[in-house]
C-alpha beads as a LAMMPS data file, in Angstrom:
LAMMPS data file: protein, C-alpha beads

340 atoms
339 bonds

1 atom types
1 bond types

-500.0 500.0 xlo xhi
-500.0 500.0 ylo yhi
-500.0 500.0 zlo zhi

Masses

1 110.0

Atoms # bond

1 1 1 165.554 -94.335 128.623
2 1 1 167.829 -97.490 129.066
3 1 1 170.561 -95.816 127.360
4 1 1 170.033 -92.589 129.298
5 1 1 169.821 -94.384 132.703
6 1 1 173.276 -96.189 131.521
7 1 1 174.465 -93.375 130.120
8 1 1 173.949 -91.059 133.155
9 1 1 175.249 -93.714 135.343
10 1 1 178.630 -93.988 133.744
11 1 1 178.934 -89.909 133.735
12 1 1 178.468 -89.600 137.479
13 1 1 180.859 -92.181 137.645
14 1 1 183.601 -90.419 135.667
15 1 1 182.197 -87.003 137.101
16 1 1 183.449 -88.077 140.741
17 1 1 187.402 -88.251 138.588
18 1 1 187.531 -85.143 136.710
19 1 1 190.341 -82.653 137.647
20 1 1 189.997 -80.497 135.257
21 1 1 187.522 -77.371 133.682
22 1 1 187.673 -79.146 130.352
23 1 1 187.186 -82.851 131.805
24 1 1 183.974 -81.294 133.649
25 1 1 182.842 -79.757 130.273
26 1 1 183.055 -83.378 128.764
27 1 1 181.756 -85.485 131.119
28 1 1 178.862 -83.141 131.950
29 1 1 177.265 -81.314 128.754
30 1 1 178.774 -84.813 126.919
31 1 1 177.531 -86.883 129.017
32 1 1 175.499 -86.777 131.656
33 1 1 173.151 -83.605 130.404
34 1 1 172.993 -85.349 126.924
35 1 1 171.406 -88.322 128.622
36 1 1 168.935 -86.436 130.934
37 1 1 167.878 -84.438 127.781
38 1 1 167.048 -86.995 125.686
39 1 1 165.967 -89.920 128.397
40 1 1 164.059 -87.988 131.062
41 1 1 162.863 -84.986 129.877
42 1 1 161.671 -86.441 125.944
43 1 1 161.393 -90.272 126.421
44 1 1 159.155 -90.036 128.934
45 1 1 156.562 -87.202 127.710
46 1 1 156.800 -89.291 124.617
47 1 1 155.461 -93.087 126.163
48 1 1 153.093 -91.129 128.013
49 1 1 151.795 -89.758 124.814
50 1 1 152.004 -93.407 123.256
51 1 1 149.926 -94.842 126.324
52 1 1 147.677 -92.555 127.263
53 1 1 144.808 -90.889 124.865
54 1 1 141.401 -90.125 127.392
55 1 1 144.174 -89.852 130.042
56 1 1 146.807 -87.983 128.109
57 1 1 146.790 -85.260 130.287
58 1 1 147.048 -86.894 134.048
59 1 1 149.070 -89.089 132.590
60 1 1 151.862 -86.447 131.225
61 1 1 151.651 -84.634 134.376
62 1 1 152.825 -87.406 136.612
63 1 1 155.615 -87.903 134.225
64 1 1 156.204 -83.912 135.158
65 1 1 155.364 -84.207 138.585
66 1 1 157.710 -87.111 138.885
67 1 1 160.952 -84.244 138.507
68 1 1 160.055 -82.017 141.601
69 1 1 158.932 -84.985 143.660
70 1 1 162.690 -86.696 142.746
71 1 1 164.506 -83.394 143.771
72 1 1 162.583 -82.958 146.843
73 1 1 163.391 -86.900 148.129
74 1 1 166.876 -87.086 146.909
75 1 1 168.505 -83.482 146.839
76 1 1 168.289 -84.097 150.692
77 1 1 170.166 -87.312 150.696
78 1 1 172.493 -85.751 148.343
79 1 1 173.190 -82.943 150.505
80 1 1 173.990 -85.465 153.107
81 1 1 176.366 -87.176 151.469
82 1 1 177.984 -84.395 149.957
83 1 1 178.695 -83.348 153.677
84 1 1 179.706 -86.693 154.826
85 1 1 182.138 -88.129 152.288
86 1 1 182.572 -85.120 149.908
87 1 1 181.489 -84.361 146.198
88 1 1 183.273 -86.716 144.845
89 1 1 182.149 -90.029 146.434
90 1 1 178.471 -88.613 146.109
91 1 1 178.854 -87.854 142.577
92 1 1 180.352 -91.599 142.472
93 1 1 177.120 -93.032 144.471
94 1 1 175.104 -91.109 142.139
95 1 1 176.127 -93.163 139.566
96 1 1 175.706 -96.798 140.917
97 1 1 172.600 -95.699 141.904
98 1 1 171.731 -94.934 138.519
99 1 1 172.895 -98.517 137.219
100 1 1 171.821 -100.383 139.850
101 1 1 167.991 -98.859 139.815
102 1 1 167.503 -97.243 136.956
103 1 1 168.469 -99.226 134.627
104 1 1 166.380 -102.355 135.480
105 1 1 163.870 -99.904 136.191
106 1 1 163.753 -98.937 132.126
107 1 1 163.939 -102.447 131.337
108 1 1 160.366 -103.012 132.131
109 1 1 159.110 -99.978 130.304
110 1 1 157.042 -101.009 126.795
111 1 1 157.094 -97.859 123.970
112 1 1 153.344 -98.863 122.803
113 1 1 150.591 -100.426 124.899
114 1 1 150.202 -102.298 121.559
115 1 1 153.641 -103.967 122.275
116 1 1 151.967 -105.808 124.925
117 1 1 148.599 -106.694 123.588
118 1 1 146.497 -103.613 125.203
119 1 1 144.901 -100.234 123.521
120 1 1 145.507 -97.301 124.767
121 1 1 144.846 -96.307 128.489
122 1 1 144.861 -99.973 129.361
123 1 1 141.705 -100.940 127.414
124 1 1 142.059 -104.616 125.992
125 1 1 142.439 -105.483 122.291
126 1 1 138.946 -106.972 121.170
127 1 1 139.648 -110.153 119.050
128 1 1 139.228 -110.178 115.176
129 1 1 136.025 -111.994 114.263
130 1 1 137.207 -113.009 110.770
131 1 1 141.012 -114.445 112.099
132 1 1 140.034 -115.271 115.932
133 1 1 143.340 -113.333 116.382
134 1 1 144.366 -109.914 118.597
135 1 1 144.032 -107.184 116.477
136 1 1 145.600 -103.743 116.539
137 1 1 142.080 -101.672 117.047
138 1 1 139.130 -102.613 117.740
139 1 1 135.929 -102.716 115.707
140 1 1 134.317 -99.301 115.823
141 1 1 136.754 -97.394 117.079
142 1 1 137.882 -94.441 115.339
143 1 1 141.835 -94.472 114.822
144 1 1 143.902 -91.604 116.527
145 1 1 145.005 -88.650 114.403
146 1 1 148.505 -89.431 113.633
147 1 1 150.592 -86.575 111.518
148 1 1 154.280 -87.587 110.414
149 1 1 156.740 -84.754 111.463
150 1 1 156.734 -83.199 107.907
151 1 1 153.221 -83.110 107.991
152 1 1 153.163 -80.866 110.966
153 1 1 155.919 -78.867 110.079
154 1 1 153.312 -77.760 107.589
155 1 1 150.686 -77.242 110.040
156 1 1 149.923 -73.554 111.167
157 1 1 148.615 -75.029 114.497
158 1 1 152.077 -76.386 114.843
159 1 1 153.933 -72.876 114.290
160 1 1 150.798 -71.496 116.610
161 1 1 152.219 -73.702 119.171
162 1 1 155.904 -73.275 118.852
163 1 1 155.248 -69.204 118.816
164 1 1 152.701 -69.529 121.874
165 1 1 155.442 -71.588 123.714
166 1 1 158.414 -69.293 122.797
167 1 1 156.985 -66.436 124.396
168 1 1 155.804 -68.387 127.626
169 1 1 159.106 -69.799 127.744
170 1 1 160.693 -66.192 127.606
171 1 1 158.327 -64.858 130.611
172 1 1 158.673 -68.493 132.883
173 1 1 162.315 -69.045 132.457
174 1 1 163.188 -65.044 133.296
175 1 1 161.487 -65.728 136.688
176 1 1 163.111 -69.301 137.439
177 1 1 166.548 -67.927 136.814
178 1 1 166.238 -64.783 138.080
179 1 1 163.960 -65.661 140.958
180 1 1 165.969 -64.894 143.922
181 1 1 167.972 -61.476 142.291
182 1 1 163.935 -60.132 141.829
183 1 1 163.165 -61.028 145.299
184 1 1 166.023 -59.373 146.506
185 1 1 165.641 -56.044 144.250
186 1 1 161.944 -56.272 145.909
187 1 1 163.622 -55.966 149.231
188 1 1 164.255 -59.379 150.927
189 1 1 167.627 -60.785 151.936
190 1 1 168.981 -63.773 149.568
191 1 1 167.421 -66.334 152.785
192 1 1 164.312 -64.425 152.530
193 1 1 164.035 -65.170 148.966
194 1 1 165.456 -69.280 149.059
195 1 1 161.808 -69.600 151.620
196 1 1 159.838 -67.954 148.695
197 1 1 162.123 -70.246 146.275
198 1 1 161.083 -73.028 148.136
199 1 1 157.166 -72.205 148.327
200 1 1 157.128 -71.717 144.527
201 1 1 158.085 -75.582 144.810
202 1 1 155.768 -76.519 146.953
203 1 1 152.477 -74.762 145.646
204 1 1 153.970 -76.045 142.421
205 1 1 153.081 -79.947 143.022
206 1 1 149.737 -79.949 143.903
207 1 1 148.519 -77.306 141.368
208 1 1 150.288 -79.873 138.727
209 1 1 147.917 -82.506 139.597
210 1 1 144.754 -80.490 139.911
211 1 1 145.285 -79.444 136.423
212 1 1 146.335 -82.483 135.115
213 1 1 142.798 -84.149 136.449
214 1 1 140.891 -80.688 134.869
215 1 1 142.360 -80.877 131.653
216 1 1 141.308 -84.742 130.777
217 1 1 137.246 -83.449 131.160
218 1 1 138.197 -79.538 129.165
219 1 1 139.436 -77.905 126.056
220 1 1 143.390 -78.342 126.969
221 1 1 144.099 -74.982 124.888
222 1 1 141.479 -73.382 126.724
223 1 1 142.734 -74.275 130.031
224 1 1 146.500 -73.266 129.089
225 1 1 145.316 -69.862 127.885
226 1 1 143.354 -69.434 131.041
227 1 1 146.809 -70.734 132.845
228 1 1 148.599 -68.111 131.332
229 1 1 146.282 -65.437 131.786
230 1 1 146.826 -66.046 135.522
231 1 1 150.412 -65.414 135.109
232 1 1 149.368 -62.267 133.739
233 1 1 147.605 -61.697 136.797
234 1 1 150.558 -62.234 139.395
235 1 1 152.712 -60.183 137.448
236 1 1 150.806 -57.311 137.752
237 1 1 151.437 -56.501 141.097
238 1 1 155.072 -56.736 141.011
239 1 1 154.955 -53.557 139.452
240 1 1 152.517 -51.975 141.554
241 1 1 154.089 -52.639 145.121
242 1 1 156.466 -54.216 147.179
243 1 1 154.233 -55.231 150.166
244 1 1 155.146 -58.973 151.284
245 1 1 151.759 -59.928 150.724
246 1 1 152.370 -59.025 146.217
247 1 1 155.529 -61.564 146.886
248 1 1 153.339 -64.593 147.814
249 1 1 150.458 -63.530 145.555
250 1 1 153.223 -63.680 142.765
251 1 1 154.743 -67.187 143.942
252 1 1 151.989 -69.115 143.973
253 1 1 150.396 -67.705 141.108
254 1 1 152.964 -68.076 138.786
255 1 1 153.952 -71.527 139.423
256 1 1 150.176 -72.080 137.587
257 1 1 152.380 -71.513 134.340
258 1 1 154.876 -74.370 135.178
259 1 1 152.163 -76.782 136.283
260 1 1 150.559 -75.770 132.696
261 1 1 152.598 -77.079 130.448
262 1 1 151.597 -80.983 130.767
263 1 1 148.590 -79.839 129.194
264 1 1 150.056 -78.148 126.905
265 1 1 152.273 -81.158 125.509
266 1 1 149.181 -83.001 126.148
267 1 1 147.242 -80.211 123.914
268 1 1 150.403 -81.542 121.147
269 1 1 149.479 -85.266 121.335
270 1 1 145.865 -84.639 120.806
271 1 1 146.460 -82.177 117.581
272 1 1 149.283 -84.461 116.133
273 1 1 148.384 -87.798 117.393
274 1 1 151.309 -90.946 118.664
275 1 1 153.129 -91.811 115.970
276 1 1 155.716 -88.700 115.507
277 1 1 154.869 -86.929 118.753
278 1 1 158.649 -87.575 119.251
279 1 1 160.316 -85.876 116.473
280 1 1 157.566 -83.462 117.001
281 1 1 158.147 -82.848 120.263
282 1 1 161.876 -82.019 119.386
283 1 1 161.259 -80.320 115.792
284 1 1 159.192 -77.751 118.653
285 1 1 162.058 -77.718 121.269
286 1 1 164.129 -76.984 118.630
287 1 1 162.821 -73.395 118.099
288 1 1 161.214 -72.625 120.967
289 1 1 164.199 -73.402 123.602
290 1 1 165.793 -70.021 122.005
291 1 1 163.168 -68.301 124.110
292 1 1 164.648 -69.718 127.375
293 1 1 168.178 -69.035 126.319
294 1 1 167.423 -65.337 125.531
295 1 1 164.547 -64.507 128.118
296 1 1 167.639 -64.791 131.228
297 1 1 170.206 -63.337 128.955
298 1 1 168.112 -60.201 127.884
299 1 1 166.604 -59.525 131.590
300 1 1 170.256 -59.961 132.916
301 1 1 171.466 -57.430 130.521
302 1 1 168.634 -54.648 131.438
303 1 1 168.721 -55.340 134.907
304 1 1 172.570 -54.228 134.392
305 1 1 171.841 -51.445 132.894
306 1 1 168.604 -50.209 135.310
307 1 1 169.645 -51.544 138.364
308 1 1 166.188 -52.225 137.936
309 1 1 163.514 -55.441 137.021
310 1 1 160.327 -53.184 135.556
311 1 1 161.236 -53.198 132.547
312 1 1 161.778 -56.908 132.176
313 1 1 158.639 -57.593 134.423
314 1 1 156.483 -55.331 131.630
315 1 1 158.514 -57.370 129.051
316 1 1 156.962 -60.260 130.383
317 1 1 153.320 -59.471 130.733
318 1 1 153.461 -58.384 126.814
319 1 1 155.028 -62.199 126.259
320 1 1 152.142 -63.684 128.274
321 1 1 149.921 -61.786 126.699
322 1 1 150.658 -62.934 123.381
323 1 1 151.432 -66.614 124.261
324 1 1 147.832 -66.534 125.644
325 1 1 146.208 -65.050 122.430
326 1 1 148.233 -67.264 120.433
327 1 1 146.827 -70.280 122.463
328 1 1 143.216 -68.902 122.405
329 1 1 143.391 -69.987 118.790
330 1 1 143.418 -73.110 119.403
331 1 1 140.479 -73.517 120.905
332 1 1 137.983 -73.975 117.684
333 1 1 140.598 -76.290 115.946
334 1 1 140.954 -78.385 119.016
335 1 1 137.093 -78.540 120.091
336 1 1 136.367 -79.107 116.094
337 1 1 138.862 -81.931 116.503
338 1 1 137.267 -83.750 119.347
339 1 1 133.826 -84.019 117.465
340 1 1 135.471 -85.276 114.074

Bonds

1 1 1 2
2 1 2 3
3 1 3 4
4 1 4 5
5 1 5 6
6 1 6 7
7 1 7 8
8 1 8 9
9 1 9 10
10 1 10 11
11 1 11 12
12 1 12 13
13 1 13 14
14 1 14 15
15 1 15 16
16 1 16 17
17 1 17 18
18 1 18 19
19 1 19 20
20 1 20 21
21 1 21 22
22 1 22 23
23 1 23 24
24 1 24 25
25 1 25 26
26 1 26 27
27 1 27 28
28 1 28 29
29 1 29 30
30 1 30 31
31 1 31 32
32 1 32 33
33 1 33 34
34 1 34 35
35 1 35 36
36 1 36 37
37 1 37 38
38 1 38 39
39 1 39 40
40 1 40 41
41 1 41 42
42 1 42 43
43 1 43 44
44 1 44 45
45 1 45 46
46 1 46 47
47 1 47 48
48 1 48 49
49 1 49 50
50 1 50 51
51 1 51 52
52 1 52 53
53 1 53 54
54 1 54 55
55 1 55 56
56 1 56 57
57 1 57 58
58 1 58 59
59 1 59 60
60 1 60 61
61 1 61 62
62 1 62 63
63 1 63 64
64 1 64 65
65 1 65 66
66 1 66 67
67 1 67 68
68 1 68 69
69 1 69 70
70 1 70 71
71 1 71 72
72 1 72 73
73 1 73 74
74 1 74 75
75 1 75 76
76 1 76 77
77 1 77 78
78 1 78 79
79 1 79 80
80 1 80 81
81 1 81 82
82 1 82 83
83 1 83 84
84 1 84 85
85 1 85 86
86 1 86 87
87 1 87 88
88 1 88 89
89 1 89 90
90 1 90 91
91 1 91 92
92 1 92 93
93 1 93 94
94 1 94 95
95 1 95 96
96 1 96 97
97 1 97 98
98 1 98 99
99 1 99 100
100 1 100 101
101 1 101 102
102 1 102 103
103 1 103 104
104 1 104 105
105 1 105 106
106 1 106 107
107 1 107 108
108 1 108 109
109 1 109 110
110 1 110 111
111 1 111 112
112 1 112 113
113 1 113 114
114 1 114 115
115 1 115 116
116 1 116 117
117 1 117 118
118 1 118 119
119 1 119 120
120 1 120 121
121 1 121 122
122 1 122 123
123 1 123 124
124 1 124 125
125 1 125 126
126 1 126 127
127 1 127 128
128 1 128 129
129 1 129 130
130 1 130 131
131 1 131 132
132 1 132 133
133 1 133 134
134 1 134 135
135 1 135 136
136 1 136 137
137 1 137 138
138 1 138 139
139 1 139 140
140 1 140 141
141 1 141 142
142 1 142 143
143 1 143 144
144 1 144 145
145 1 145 146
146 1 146 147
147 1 147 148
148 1 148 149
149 1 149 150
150 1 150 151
151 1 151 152
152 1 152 153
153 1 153 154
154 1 154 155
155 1 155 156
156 1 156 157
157 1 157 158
158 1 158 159
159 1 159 160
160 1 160 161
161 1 161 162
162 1 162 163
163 1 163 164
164 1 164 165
165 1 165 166
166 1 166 167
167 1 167 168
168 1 168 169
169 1 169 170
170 1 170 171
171 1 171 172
172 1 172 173
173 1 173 174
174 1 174 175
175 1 175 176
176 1 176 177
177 1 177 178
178 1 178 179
179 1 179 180
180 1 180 181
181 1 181 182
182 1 182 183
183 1 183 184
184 1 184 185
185 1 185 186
186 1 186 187
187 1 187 188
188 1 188 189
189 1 189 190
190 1 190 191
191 1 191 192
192 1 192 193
193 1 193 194
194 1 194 195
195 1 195 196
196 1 196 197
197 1 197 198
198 1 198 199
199 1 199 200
200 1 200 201
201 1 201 202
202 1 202 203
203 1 203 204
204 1 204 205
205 1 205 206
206 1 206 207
207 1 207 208
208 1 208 209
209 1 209 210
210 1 210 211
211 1 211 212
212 1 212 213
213 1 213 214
214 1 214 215
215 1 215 216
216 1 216 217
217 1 217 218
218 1 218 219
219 1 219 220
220 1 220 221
221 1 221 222
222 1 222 223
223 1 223 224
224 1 224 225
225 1 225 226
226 1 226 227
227 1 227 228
228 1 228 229
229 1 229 230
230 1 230 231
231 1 231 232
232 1 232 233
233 1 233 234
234 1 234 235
235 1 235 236
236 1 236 237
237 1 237 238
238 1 238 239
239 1 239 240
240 1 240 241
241 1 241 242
242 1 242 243
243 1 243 244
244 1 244 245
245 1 245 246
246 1 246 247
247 1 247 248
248 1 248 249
249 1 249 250
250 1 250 251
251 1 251 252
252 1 252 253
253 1 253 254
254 1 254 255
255 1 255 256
256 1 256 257
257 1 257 258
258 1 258 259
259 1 259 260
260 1 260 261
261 1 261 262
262 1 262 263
263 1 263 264
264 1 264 265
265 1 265 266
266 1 266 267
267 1 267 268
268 1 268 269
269 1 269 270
270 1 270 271
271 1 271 272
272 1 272 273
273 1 273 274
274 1 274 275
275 1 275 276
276 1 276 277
277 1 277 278
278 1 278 279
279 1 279 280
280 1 280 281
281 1 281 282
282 1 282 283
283 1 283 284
284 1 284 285
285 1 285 286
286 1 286 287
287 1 287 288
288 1 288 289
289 1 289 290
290 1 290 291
291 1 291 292
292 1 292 293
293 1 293 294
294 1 294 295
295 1 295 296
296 1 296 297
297 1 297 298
298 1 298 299
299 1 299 300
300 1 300 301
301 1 301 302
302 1 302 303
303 1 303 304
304 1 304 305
305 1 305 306
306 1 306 307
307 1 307 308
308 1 308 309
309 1 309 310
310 1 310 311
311 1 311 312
312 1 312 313
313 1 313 314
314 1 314 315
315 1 315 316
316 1 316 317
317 1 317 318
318 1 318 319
319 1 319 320
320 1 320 321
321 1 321 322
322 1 322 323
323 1 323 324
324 1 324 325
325 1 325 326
326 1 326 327
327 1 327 328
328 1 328 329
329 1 329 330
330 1 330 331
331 1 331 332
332 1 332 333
333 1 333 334
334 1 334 335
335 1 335 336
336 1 336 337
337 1 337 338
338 1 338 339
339 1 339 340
């Protein structure tokens, strides 16, 4: 995360000089979406995971809450300076802000509660009877499943999870990129649709949080197949009718998926344990990012040749559906899991 912070700071930096297509190229996919990819979308999920065991799953979703919260306070002040002094100079801002905040901010982040003498979730480290000295677990406590990356690889929950994710990612990543062209092929003008844009956003925040608190007390594949069933559910309407009222149903009901998926990654660390949830994490993204690279690409293509988004919409309740069966699995192994 120091490196990213650093990282990203420099690129806005250099971002506010480019003057060319190729420069832009460099700078940003080299750069500055190299360092967001790797320091604020994994580093964090992954000291959350490290941290956080009884709390995994509030704990992951403020780490995922803490992305729309930063887009809805600083997109704004963006905006503003974009306006004021231009692109450039913002982009440049962007930057010092980065260095100048974030990276002292990372300084004072610990990978392992252990690091600093506590257990996980902030309990204290009891003392060791025999050496009078801090020791790493405490008498009578169980230790933590941990499974090295090759170890899961060979794990049919973890190919359960990676399918189960694919096809969610397919159906959520369809709607976020094609959000406003669907809302406009259902009749609304492009402002129309940026309101609805924006309510998906805000119904998005809160539901995070509920969830987040629900999942730390329930089976977590449970939940996320119950999650996922409701994105089933606002789907099916889309198909049905265009009335304004299907619009909103569909809004907030499928921003249940995106508020989800903390528990899902939470759902990871509990199967798979602290140790490798990093690699693991990214041995998943690996695969399953090719189902939000082709979801778009394939909806975009029939939508060119229909004029039409049924198709793709039916596409996407047969995605769910399986994503949510696929989860449903889980259930036993986890529950069976949490009584070993």
């Amino acid at each position: 995360m120091f490196s990213a912070a650093l990282l990203a700071g420099i690129g806005y930096i250099l971002f506010s000089m480019v003057h060319s297509y190729t420069a832009f190229l460099i700078v940003y996919l080299g750069v500055i979406s190299l360092s967001f990819t790797a320091g604020f979308v994994h580093a964090p999920t992954v000291i959350a995971n490290s941290w956080f065991i009884r709390l995994r799953a509030r704990a992951m979703t403020v780490v995922s809450a803490a992305v729309p919260v930063g887009g809805a306070l600083i997109t704004p002040l963006l905006g503003i300076a974009v306006h004021t002094f231009g692109w450039r100079w913002a982009a440049f801002f962007a930057g010092v802000l980065f260095l100048v905040a974030g990276v002292p901010l990372c300084i004072g982040i610990k990978r392992s509660p252990e690091s600093i003498g506590l257990r996980p979730d902030g309990l204290p480290l009891e003392p060791d009877v025999g050496a009078g000295a801090a020791s790493d677990r405490p008498a009578g406590e169980k230790p933590a499943p941990d499974v090295s990356a090759r170890e899961a690889f060979r794990s049919p929950i973890f190919w359960n999870l990676i399918c189960s994710m694919t096809c969610r990612s397919v159906a959520f990543t369809t709607v976020t990129t094609h959000f406003i062209p669907m809302m406009v092929w259902k009749g609304l003008s492009q402002t129309e649709a940026s309101v609805f844009l924006a309510g998906f956003a805000i119904v998005n925040l809160p539901i995070h949080f509920l969830l987040g608190w629900i999942a730390d007390f329930v089976n977590k594949p449970k939940l996320v197949a119950i999650c996922i069933l409701v994105g089933v559910i606002a789907v099916l309407p889309m198909l049905w009718s265009d009335a304004r009222w299907t619009l909103w149903f569909f809004t907030a009901l499928y921003s249940v998926l995106d508020a989800s998926i903390p528990v899902y990654w939470a759902a990871v660390g509990d199967f798979f344990g602290r140790k490798s949830f990093g690699a693991i994490r990214g041995n998943m993204n690996l695969f399953y990012t090719w189902g939000s690279i082709l979801g778009p690409v394939i909806a975009g293509a029939v939508y060119d040749r229909t004029q039409s988004y049924a198709l793709v919409f039916n596409g996407m309740t047969v995605a769910l559906l399986i994503s949510a069966a696929l989860t449903a699995l889980l259930i036993k192994p986890w529950a069976e899991l949490r009584r070993s």
